[in-house]
TIKE-349004 format. One line per field, with one value per residue (C-alpha): residue in one letter; x, y, z negated. Coordinates in pm, whole numbers, m for minus. Layout:
# TIKE-349004
aa c(A,...)
x c(X,...)
y c(Y,...)
z c(Z,...)
END
This chain:
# TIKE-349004
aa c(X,X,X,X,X,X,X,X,X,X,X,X,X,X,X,X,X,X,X,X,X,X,X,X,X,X,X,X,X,X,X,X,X,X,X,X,X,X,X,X,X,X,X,X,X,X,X,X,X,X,X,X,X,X,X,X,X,X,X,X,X,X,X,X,X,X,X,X,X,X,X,X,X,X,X,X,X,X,X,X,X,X,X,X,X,X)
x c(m1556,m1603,m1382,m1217,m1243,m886,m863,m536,m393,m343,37,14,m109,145,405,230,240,606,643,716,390,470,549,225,45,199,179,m196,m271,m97,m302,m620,m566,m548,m927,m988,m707,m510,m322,m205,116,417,265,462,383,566,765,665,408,36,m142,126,172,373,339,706,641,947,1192,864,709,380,295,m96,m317,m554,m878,m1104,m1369,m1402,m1311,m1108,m705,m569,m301,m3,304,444,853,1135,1304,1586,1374,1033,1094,1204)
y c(m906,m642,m361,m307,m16,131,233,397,395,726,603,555,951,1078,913,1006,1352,1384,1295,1511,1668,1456,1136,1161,1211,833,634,746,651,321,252,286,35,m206,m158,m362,m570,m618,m923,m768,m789,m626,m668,m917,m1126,m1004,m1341,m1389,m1176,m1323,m1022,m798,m739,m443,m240,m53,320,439,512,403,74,95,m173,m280,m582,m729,m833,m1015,m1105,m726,m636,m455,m281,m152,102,66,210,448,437,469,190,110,226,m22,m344,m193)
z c(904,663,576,249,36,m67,m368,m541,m867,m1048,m1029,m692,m626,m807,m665,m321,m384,m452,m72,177,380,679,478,306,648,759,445,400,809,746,449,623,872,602,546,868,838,495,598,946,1076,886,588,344,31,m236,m378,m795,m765,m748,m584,m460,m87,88,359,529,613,730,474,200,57,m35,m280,m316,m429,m192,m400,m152,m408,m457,m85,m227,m130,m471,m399,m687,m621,m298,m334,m136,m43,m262,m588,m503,m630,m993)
END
């Protein structure tokens, strides 16, 4: 199986950054295990939404798009709870 690349969004920096030091530290080693596995468990389908999957982090959501044809994890949004499905 091969491993997909991870690529994020300018958006999804920025919001990133705003984090906390520690909170960075976790969403960005939970994002890397999607490379091996983008589909594991705890990650959801995002109802409505043709691409969109998400990812819980603690108090954080990362939102991303899984592109198999490009092998591909596309990074779009890092929120807090309450504020990622806006």
């Amino acid at each position: 199986m091969r491993k997909h690349r991870i690529h994020w969004t300018g958006r999804a920096e920025r919001e990133l950054g705003r984090l906390d030091v520690r909170a960075q530290e976790r969403v960005r080693a939970a994002v890397l295990t999607l490379a091996d596995d983008p589909r594991r468990p705890g990650v959801k389908k995002l109802a409505g939404r043709h691409l969109e999957h998400r990812l819980r982090v603690g108090d954080h959501r990362v939102l991303f798009e899984i592109h198999d044809a490009h092998v591909l994890v596309l990074v779009v949004a890092v929120r807090k709870r309450e504020d990622a499905y806006e």
